[in-house]
N, C-alpha and C positions, 0 to 999 in steps of 0.2 A: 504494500500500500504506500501510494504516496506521501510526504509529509509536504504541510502547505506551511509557506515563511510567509509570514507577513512584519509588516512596515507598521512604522506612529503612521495614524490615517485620521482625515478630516473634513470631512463632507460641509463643513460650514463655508461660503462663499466668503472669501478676503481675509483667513484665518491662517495664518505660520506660527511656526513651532517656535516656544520661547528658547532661548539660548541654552539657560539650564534643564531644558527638558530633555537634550539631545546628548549622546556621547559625542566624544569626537569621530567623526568619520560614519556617525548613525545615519539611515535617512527616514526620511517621514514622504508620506503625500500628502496631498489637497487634491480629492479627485472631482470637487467643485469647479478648481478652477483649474485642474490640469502643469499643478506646479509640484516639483519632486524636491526636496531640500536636504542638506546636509550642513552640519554645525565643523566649518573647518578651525586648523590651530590658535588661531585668534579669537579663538570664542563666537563667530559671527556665524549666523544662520543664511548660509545660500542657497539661492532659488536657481532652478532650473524650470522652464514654460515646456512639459514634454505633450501639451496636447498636440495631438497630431505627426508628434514625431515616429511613432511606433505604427507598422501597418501588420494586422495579422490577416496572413492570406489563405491559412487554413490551417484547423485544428482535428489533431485524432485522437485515439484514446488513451496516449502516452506523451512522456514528456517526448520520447523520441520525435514524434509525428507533427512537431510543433512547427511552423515556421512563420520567422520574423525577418520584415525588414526593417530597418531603420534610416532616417533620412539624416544623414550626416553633415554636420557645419565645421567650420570651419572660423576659428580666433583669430 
């Protein structure tokens, strides 16, 4: 059987993770507003916008059977 990981998660519209709620390097969602975050070495909680970054083009009955693309940027 599979095991499911899950993430700090938060369905509230315009809601991030406080600073001390996070380890370093933890991440949380906001699946309101499609933003993924993580608390880097400075203590500061960064946002990442992943709505729409992620295309799933088809799913089976295993992790095998999964596939994902991703649309990649570039800093």
């Amino acid at each position: 059987m599979a095991n499911i990981i899950k993430i700090k998660r938060s369905g509230t519209a315009n809601s991030a993770p406080l600073a001390n709620s996070l380890e370093y390097g933890e991440l949380a969602i906001n699946y309101a507003d499609g933003l993924l975050f993580y608390k880097d070495l400075s203590n500061t909680v960064v946002s990442f916008d992943i709505s729409g970054a992620f295309n799933i083009t088809e799913v089976g009955n295993s992790l095998d059977d999964l596939e994902v693309s991703v649309a990649m940027q570039t800093f």
